[in-house]
DSSP file (Angstrom, degrees, kcal/mol; ACC not computed):
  #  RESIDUE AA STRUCTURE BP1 BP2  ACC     N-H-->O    O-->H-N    N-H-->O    O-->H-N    TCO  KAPPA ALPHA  PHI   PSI    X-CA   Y-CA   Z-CA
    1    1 A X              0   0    0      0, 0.0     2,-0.3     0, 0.0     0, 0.0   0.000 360.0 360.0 360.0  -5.7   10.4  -21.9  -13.6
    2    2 A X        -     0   0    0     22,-0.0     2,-1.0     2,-0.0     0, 0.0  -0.658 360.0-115.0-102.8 154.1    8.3  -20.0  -16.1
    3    3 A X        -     0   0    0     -2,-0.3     2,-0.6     1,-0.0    21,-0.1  -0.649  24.6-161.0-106.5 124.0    9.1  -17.3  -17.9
    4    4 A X        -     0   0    0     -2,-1.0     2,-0.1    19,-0.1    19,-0.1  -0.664   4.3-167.2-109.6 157.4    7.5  -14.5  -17.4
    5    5 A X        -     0   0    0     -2,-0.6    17,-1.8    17,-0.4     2,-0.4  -0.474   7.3-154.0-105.2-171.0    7.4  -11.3  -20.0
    6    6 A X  E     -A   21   0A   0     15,-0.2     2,-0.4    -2,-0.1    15,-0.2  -0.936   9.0-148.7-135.9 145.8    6.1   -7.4  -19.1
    7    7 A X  E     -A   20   0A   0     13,-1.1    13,-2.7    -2,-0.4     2,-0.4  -0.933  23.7-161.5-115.4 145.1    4.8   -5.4  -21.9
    8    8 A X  E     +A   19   0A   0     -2,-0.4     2,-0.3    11,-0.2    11,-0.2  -0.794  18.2 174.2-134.2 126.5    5.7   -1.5  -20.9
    9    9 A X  E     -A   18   0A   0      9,-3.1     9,-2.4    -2,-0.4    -2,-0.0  -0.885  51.0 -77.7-164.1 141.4    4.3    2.0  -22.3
   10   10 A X        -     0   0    0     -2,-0.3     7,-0.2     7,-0.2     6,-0.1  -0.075  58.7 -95.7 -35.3 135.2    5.4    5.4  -20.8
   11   11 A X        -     0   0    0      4,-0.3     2,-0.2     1,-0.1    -1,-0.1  -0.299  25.1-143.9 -76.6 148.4    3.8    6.4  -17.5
   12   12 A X  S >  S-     0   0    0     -2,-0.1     3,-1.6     2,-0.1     2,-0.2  -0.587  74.3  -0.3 -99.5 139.7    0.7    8.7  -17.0
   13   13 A X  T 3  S-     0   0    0     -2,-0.2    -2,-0.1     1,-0.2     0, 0.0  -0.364 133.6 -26.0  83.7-134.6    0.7   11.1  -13.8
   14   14 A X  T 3  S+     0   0    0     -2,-0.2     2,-0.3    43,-0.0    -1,-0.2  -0.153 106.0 118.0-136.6  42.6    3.9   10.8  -11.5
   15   15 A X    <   -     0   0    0     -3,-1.6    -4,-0.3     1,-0.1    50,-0.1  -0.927  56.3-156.7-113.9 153.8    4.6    7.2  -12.7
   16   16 A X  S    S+     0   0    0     48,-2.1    39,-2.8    -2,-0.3     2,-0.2   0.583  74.3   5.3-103.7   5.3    7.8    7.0  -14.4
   17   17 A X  E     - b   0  65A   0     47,-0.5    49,-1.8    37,-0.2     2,-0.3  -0.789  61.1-134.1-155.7 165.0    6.5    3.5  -16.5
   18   18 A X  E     -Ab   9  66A   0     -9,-2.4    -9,-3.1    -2,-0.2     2,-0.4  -0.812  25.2-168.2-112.9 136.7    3.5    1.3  -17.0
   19   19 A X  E     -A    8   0A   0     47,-4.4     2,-0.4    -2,-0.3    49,-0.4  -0.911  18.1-169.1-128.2 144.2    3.6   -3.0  -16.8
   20   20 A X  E     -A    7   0A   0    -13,-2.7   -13,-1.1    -2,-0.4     2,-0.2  -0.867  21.8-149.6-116.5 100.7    1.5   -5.7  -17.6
   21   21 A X  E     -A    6   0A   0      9,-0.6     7,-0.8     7,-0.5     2,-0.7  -0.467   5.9-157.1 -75.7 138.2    2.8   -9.0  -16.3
   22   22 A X  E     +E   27   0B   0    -17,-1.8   -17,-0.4     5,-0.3     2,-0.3  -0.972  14.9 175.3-121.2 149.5    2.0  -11.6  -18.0
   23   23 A X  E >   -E   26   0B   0      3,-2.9     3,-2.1    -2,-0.7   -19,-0.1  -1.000  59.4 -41.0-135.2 141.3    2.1  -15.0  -16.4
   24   24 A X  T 3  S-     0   0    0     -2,-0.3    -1,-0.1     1,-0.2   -20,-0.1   0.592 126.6 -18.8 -26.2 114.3    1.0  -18.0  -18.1
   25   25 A X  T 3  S+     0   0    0      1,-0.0     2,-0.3    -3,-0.0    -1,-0.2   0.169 132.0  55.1  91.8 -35.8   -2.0  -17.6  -20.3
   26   26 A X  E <  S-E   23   0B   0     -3,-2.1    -3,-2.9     0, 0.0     2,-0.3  -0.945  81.2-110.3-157.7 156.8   -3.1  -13.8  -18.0
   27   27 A X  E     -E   22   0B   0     -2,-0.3    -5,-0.3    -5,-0.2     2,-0.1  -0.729  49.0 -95.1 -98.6 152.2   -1.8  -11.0  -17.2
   28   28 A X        -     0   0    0     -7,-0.8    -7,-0.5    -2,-0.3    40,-0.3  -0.424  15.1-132.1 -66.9 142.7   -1.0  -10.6  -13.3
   29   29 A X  S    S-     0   0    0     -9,-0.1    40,-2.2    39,-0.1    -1,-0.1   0.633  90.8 -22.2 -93.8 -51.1   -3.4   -9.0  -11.1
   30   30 A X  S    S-     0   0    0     38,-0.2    -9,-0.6    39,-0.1    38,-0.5   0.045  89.9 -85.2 -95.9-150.4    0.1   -6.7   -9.6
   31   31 A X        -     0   0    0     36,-0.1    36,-0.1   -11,-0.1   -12,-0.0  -0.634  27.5-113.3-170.3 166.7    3.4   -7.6   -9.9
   32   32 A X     >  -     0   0    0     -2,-0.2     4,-0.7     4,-0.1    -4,-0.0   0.198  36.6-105.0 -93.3 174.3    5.7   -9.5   -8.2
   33   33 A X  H >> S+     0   0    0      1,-0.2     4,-2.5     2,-0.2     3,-1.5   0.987 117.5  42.6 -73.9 -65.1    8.7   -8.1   -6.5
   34   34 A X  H 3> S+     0   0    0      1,-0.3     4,-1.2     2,-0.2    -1,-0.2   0.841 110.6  55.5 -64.5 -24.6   11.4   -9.3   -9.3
   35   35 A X  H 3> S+     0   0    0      2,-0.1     4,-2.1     3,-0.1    -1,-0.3   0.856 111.8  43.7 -67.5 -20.3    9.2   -8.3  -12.0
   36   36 A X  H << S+     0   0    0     -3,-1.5     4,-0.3    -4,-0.7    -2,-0.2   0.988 120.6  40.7 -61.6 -59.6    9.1   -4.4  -10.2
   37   37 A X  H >X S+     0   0    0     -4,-2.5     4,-3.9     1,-0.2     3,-1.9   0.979 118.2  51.9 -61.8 -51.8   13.1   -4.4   -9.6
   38   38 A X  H 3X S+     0   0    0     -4,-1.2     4,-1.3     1,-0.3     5,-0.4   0.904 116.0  37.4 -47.5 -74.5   13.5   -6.2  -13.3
   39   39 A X  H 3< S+     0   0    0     -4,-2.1    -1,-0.3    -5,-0.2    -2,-0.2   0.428 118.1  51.2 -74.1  12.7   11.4   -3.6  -15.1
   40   40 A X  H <> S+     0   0    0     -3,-1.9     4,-5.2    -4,-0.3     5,-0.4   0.630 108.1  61.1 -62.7 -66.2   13.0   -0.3  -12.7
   41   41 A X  H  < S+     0   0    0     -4,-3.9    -2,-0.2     1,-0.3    -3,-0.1   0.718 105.7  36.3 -68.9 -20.7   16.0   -1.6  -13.6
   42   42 A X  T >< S+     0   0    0     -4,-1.3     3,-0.6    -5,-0.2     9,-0.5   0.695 111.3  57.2 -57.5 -43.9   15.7   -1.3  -17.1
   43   43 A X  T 34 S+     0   0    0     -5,-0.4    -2,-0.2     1,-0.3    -3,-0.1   0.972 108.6  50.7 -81.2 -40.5   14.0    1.7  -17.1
   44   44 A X  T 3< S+     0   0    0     -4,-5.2    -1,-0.3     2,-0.1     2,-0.2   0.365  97.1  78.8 -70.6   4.5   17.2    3.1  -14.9
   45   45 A X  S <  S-     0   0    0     -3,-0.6     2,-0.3    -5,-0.4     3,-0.2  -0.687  89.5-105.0 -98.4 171.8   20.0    1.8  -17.4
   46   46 A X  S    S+     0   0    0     -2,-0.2     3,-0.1     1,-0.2    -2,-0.1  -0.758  88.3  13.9 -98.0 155.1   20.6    3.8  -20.4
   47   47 A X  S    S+     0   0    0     -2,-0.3    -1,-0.2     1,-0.2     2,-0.2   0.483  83.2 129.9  65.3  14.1   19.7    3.1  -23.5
   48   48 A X  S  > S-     0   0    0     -6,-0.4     4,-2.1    -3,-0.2    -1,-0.2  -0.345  71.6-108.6 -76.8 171.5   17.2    0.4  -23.1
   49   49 A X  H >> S+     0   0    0      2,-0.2     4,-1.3     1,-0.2     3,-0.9   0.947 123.7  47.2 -84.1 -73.5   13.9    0.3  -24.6
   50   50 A X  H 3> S+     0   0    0      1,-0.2     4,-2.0     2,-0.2    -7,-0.2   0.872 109.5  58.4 -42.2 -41.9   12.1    0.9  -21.0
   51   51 A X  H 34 S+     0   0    0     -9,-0.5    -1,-0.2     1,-0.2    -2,-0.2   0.895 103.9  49.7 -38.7 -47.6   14.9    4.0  -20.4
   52   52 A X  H << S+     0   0    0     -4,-2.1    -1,-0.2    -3,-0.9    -2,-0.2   0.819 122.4  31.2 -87.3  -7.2   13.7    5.9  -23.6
   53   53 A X  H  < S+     0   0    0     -4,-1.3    -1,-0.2    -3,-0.1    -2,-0.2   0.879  98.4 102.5 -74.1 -32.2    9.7    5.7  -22.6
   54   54 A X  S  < S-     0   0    0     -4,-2.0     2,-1.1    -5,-0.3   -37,-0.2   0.028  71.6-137.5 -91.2 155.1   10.3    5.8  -18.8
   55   55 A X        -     0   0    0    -39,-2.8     2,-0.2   -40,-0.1    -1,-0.1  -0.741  22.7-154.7-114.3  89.9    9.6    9.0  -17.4
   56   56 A X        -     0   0    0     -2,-1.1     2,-0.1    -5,-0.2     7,-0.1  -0.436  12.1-126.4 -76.7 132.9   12.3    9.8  -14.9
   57   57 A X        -     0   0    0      3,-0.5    -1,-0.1     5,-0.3   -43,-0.0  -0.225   8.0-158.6 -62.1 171.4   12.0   12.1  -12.1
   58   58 A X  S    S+     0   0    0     -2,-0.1    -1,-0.1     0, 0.0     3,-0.1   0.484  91.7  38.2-121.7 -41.9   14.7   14.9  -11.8
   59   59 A X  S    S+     0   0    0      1,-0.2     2,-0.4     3,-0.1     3,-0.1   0.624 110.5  53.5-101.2 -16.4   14.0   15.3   -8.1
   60   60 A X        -     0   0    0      1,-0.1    -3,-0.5     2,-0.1    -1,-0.2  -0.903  56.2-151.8-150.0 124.0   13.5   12.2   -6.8
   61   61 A X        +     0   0    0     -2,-0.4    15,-0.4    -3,-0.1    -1,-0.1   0.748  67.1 106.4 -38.1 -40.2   15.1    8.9   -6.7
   62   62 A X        -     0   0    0     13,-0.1     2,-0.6     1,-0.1    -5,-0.3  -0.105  56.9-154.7 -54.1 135.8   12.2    7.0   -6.4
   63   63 A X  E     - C   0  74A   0     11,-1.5    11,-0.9    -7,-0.1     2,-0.4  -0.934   5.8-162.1-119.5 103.9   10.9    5.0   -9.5
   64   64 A X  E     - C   0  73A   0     -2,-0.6   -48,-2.1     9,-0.2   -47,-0.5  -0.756  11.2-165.5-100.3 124.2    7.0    4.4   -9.3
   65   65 A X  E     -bC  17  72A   0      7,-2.3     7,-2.2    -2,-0.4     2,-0.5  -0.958  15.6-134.9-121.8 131.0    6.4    1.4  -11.9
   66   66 A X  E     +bC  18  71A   0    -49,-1.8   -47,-4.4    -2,-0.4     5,-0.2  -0.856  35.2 153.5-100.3 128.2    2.8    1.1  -12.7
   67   67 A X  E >   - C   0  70A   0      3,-1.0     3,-2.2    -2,-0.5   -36,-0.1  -0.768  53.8 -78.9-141.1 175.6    0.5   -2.2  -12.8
   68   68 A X  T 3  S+     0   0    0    -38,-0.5     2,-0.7   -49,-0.4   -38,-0.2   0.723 120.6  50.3 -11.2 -86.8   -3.4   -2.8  -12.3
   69   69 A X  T 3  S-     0   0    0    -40,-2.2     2,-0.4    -3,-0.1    -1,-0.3  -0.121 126.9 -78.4 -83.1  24.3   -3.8   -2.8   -9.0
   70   70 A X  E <  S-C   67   0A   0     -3,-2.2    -3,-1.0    -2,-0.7     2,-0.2  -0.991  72.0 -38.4 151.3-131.4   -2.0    0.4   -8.3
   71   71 A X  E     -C   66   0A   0     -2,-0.4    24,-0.7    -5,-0.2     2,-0.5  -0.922  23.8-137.2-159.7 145.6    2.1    0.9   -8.1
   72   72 A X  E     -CD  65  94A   0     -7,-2.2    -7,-2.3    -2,-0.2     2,-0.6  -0.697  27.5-155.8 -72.2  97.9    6.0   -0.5   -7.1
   73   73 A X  E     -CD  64  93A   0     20,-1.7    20,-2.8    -2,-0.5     2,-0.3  -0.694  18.3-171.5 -72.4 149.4    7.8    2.3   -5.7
   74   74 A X  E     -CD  63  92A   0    -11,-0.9   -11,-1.5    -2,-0.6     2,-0.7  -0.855  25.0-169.7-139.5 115.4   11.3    1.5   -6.2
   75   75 A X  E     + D   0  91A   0     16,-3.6    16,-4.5    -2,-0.3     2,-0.3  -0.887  24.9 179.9-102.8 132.2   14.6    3.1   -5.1
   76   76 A X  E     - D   0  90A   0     -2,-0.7     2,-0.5   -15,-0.4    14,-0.2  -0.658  30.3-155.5-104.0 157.8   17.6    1.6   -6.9
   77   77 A X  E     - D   0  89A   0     12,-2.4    11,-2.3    -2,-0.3    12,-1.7  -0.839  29.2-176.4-142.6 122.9   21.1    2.2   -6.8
   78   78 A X  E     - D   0  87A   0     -2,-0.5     2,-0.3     9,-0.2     9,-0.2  -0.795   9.9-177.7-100.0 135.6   22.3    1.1  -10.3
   79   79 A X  E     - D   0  86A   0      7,-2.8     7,-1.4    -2,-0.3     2,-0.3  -0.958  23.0-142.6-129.9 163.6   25.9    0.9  -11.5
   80   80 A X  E     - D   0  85A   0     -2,-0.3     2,-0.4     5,-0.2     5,-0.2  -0.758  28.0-164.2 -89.0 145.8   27.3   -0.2  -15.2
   81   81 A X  E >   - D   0  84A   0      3,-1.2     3,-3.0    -2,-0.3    -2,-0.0  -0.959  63.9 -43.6-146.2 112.9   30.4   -2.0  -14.1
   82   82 A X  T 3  S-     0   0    0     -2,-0.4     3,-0.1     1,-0.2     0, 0.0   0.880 127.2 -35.2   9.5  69.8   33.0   -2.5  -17.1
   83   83 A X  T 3  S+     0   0    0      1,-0.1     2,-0.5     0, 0.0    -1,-0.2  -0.056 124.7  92.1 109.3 -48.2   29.6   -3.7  -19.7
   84   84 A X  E <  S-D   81   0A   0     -3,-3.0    -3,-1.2    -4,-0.1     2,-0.5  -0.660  74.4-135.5-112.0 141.6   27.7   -5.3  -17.3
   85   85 A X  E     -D   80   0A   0     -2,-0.5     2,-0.4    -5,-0.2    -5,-0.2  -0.802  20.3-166.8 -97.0 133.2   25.0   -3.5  -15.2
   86   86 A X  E     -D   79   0A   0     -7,-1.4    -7,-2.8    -2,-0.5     2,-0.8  -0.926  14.1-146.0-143.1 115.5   25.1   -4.4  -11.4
   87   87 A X  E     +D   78   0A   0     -2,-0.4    -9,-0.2    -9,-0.2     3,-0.1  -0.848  21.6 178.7-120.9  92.6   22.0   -3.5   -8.9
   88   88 A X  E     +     0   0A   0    -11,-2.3     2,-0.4    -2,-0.8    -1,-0.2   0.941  68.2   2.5 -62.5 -44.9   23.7   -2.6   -5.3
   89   89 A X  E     -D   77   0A   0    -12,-1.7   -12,-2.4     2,-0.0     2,-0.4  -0.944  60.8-179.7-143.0 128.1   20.9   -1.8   -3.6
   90   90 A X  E     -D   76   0A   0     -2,-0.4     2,-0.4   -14,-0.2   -14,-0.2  -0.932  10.2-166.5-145.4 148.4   16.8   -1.7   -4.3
   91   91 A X  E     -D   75   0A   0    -16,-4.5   -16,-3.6    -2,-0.4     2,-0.3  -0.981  11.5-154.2-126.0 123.0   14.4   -0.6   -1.7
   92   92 A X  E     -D   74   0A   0     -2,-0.4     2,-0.4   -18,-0.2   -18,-0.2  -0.571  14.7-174.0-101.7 131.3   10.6   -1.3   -2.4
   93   93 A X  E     -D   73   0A   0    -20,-2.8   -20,-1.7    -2,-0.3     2,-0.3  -0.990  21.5-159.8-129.3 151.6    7.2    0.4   -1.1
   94   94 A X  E     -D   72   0A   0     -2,-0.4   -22,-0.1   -22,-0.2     2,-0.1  -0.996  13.8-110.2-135.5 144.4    4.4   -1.3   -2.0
   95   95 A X        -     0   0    0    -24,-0.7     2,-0.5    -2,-0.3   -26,-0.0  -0.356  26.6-132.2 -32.3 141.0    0.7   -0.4   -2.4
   96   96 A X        -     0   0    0     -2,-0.1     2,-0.5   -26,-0.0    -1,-0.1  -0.896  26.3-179.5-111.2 109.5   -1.7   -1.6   -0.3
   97   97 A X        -     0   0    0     -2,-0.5   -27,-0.0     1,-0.1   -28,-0.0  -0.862  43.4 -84.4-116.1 140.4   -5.6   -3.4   -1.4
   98   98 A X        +     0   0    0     -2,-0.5     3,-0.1     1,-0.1    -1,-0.1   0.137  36.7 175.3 -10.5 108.6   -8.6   -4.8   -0.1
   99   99 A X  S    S+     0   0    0      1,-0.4     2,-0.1     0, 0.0    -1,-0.1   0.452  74.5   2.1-119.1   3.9   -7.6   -8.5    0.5
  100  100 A X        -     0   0    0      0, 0.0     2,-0.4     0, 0.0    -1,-0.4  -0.601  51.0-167.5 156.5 147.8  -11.3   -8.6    2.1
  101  101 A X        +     0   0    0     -2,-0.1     2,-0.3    -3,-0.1    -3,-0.0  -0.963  30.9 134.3-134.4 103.9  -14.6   -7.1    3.0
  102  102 A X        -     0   0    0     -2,-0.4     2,-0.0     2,-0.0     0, 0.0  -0.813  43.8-114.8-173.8 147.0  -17.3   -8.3    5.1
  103  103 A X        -     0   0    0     -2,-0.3     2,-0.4     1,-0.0    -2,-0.0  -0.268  19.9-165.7 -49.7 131.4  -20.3   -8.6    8.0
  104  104 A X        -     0   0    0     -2,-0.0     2,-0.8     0, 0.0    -2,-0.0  -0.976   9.8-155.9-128.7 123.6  -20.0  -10.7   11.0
  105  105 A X              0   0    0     -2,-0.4    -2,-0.0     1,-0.1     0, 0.0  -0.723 360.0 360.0 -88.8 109.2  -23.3  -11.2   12.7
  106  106 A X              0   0    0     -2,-0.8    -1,-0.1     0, 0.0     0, 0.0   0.556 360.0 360.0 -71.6 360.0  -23.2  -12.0   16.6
């Protein structure tokens, strides 16, 4: 019910863009699944402001969108459909973190 925005800059390494999520008030820790596809999906259209930064592979479908904690791979299958851009198919890998660390004494 909130809106959330991404701020974007070309990707470092063999990520093809960088996000910041912002979510009220902080920026997200990740990002969330529709924030991945959302900013993927830009970056796979033409002529958008994430298309001319994002740094497309040549060889490989896959679209590594970068946040903090790591990165969204993302394969899309994009079409422009008379104007209007239409997203058939997207298939996600996600990094994996620490979600906890600790001693149990018996």
């Amino acid at each position: 019910t909130v809106p959330k925005m991404s701020l974007l800059s070309p990707g470092e390494g063999d990520l093809a863009i960088n996000t910041r999520t912002l979510i009220p008030r902080v920026v997200h820790e990740s990002i969330g699944v529709l924030g991945a596809v959302s900013v993927a999906t830009a970056a796979a259209v033409s002529n958008t402001v994430a298309s001319k930064m994002a740094r497309m592979s040549e060889q490989s479908s896959l679209i590594k969108v970068g946040h903090p904690a790591g990165f969204f791979g993302l394969d899309l299958e994009v079409e422009e459909i008379q104007g209007e851009v239409v997203v058939k198919k997207s298939t996600l890998v996600r990094t994996a973190r620490v979600l906890m660390r600790g001693e149990i004494y018996i």
